[in-house]
N, CA, C and O atoms as a Tinker XYZ file with bonds, in Angstrom:
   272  protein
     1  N     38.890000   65.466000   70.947000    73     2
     2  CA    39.592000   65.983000   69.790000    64     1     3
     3  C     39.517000   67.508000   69.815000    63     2     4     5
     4  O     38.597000   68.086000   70.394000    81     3
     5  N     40.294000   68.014000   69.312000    73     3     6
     6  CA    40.283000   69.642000   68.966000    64     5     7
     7  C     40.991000   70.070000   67.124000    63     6     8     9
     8  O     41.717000   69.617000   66.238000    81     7
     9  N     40.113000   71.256000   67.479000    73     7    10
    10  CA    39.588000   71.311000   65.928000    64     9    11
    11  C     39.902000   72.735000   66.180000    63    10    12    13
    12  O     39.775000   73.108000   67.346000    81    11
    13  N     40.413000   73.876000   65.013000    73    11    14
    14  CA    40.630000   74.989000   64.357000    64    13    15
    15  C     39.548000   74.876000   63.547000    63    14    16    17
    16  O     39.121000   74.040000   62.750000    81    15
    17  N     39.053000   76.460000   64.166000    73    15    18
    18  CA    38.017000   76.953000   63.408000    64    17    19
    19  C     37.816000   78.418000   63.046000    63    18    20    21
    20  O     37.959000   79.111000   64.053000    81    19
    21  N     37.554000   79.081000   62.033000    73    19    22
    22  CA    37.762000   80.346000   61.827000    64    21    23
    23  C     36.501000   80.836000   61.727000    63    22    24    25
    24  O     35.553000   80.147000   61.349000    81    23
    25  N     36.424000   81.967000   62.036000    73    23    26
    26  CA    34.895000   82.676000   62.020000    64    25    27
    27  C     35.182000   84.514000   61.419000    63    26    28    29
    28  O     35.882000   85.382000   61.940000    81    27
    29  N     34.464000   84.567000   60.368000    73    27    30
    30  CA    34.142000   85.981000   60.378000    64    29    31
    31  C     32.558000   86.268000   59.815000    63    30    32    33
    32  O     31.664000   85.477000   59.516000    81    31
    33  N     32.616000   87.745000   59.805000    73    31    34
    34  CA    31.224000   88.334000   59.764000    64    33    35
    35  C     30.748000   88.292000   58.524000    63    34    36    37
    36  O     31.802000   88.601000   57.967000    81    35
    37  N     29.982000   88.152000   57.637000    73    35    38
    38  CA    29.096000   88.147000   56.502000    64    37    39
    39  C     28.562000   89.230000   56.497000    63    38    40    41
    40  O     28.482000   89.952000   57.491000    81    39
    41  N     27.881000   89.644000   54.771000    73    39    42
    42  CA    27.367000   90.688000   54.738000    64    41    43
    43  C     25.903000   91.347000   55.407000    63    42    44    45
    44  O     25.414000   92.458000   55.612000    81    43
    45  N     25.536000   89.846000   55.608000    73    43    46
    46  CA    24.184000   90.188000   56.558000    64    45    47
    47  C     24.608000   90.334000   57.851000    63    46    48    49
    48  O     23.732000   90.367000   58.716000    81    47
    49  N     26.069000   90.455000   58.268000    73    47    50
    50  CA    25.955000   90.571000   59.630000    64    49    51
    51  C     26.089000   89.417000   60.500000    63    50    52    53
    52  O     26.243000   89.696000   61.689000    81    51
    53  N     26.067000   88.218000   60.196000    73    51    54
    54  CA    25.947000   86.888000   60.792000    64    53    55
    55  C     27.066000   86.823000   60.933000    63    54    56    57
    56  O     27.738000   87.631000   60.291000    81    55
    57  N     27.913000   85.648000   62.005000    73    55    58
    58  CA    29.226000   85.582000   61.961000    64    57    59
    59  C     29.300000   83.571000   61.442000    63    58    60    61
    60  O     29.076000   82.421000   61.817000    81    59
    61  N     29.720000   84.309000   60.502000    73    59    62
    62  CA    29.885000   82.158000   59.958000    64    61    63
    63  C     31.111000   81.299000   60.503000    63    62    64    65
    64  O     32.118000   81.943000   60.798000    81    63
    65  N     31.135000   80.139000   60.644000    73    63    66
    66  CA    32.047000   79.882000   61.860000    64    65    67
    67  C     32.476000   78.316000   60.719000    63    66    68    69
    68  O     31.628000   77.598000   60.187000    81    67
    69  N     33.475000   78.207000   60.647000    73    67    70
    70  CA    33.875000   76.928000   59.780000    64    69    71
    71  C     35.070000   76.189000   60.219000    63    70    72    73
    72  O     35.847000   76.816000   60.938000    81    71
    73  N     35.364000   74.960000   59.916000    73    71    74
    74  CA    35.771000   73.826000   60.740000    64    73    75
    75  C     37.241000   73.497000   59.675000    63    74    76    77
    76  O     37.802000   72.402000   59.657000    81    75
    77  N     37.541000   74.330000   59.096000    73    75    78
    78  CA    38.437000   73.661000   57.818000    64    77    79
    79  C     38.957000   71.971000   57.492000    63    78    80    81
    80  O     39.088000   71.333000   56.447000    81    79
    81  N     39.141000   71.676000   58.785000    73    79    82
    82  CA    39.601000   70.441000   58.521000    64    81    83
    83  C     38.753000   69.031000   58.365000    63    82    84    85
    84  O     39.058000   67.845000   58.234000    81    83
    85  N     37.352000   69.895000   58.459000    73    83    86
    86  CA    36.093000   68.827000   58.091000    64    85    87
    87  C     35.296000   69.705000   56.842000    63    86    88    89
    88  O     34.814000   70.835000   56.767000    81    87
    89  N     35.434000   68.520000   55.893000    73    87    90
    90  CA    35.057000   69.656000   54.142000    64    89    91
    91  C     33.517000   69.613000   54.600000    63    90    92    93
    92  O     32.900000   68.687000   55.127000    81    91
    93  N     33.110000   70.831000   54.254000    73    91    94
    94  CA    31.254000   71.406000   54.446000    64    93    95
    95  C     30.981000   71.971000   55.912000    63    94    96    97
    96  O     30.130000   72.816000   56.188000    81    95
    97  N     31.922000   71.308000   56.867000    73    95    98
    98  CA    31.619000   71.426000   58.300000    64    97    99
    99  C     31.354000   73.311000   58.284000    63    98   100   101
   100  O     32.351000   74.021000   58.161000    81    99
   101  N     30.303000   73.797000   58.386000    73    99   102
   102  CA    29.690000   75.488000   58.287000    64   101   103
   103  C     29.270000   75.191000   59.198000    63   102   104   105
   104  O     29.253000   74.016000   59.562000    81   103
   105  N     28.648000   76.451000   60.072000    73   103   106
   106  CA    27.948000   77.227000   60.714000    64   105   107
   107  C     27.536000   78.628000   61.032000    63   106   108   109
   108  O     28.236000   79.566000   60.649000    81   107
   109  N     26.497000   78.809000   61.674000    73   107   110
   110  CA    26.604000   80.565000   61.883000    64   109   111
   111  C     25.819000   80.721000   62.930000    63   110   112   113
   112  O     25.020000   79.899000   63.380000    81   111
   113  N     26.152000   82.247000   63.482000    73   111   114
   114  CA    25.270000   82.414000   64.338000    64   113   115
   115  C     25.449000   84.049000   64.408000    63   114   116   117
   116  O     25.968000   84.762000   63.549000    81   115
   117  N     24.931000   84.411000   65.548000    73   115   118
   118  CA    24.425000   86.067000   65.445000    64   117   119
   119  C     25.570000   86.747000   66.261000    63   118   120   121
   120  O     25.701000   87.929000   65.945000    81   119
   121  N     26.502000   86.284000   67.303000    73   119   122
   122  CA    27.041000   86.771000   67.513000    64   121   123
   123  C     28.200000   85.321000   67.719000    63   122   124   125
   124  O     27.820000   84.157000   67.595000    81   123
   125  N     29.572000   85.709000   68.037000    73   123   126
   126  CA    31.026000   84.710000   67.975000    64   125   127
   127  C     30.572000   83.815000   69.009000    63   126   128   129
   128  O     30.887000   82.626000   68.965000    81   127
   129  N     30.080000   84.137000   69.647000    73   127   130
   130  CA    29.427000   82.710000   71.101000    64   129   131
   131  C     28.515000   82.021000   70.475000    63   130   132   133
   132  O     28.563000   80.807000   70.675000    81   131
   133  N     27.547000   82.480000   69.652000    73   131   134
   134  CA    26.225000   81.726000   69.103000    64   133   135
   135  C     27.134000   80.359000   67.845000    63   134   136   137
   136  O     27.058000   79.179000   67.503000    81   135
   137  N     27.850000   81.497000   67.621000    73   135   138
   138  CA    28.552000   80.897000   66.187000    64   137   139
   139  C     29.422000   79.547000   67.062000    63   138   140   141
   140  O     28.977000   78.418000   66.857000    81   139
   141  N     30.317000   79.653000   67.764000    73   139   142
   142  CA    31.152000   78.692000   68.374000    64   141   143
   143  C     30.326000   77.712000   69.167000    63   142   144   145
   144  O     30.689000   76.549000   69.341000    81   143
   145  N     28.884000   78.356000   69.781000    73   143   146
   146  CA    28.539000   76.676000   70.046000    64   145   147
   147  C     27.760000   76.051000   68.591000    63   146   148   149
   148  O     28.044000   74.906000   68.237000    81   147
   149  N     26.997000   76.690000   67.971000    73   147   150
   150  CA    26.880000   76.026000   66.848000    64   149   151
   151  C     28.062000   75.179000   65.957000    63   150   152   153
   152  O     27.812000   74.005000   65.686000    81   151
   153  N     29.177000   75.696000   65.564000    73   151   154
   154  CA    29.723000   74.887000   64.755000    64   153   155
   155  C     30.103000   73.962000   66.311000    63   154   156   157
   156  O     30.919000   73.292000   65.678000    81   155
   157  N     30.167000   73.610000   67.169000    73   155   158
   158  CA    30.102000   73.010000   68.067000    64   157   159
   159  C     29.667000   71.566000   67.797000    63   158   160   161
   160  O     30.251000   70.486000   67.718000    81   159
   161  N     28.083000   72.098000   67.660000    73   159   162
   162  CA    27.026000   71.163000   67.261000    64   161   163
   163  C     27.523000   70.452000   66.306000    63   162   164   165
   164  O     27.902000   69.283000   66.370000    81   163
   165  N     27.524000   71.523000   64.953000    73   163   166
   166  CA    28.235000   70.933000   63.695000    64   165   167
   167  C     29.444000   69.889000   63.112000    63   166   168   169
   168  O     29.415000   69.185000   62.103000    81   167
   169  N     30.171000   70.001000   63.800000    73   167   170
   170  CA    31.810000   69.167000   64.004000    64   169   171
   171  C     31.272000   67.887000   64.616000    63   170   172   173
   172  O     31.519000   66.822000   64.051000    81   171
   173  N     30.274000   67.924000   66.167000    73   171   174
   174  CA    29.990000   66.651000   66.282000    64   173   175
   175  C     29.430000   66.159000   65.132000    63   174   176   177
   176  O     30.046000   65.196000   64.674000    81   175
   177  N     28.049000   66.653000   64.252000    73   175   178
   178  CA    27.295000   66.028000   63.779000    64   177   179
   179  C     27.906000   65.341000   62.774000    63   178   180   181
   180  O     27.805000   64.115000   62.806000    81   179
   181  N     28.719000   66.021000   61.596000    73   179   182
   182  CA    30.009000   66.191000   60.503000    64   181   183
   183  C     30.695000   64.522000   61.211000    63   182   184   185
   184  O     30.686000   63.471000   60.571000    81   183
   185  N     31.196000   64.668000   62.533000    73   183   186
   186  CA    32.040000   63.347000   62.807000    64   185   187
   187  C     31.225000   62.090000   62.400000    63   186   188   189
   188  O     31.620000   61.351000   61.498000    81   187
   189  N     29.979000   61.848000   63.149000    73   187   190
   190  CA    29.148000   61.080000   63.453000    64   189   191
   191  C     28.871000   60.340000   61.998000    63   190   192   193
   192  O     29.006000   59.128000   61.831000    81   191
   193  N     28.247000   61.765000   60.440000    73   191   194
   194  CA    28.148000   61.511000   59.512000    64   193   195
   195  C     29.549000   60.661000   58.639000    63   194   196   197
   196  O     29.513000   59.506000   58.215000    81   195
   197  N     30.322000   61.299000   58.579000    73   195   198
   198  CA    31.572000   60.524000   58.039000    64   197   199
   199  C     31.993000   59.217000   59.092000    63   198   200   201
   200  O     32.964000   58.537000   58.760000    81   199
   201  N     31.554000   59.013000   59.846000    73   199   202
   202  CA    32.147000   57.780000   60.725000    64   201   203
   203  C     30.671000   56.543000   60.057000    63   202   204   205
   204  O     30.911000   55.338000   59.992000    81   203
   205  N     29.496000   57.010000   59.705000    73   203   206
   206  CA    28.761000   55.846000   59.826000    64   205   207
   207  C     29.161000   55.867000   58.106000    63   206   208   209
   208  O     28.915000   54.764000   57.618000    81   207
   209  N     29.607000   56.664000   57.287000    73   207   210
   210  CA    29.680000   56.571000   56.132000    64   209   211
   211  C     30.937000   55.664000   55.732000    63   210   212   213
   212  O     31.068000   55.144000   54.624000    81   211
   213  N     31.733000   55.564000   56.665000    73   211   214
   214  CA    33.122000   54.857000   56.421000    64   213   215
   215  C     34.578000   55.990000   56.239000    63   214   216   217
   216  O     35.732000   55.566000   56.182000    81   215
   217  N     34.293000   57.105000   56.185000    73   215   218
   218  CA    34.840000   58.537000   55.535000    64   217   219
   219  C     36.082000   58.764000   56.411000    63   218   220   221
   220  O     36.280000   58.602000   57.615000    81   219
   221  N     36.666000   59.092000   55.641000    73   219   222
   222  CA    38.176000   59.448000   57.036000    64   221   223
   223  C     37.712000   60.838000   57.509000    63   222   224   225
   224  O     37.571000   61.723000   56.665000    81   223
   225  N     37.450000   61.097000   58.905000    73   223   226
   226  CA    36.732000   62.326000   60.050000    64   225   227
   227  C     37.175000   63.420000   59.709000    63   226   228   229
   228  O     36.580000   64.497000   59.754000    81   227
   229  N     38.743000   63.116000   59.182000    73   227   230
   230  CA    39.365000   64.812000   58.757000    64   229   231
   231  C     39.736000   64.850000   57.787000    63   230   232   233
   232  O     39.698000   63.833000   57.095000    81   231
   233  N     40.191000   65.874000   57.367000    73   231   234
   234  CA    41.994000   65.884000   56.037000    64   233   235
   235  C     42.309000   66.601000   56.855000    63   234   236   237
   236  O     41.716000   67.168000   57.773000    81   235
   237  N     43.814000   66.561000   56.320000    73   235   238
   238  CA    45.201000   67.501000   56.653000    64   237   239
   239  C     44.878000   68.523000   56.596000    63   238   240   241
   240  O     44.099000   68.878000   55.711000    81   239
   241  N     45.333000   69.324000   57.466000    73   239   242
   242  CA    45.518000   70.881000   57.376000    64   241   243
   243  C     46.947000   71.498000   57.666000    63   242   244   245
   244  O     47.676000   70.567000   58.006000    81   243
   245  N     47.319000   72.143000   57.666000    73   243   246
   246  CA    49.012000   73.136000   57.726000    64   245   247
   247  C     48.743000   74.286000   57.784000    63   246   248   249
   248  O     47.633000   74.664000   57.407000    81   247
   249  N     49.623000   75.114000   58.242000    73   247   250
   250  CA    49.959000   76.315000   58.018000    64   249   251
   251  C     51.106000   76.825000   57.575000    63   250   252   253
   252  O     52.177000   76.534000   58.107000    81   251
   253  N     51.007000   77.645000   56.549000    73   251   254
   254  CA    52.210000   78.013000   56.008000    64   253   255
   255  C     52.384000   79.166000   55.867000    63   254   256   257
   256  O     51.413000   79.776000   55.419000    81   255
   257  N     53.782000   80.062000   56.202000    73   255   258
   258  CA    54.120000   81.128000   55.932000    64   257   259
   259  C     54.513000   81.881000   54.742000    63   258   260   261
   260  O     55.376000   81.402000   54.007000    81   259
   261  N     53.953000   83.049000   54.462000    73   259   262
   262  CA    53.689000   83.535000   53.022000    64   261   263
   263  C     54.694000   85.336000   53.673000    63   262   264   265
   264  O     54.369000   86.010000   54.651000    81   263
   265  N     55.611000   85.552000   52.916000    73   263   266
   266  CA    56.429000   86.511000   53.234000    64   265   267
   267  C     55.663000   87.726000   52.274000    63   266   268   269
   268  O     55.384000   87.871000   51.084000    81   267
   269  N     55.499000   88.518000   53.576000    73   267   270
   270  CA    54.927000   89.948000   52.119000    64   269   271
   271  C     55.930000   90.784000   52.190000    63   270   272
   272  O     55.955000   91.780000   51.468000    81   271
């Protein structure tokens, strides 16, 4: 499976790395490599949890264009 994930920097400096299309799916790490294998970790673990729970693995996501 492949998954969109967005990452930016926090005020401490950490770069937090999130899974949008899995609700809670977070992570972080110290630099964008630390961060991407962590939520790595995370997305598996996130699947594993909603699969023994009965949970549908994702929701919908889209993108939509916003004219400025």
């Amino acid at each position: 499976m492949k998954f969109v994930i967005t990452m930016f920097r926090d005020e401490d400096g950490m770069v937090v790395a999130d899974c949008p299309a899995i609700p809670g799916c977070v992570s972080q790490g110290k630099t964008e490599e630390e961060a991407e294998r962590n939520i790595r970790e995370a997305i598996q673990a996130c699947l594993e949890v909603r699969a023994e729970k009965g949970m549908p693995l994702t929701i919908s996501t889209r993108q939509v264009e916003i004219a400025l």
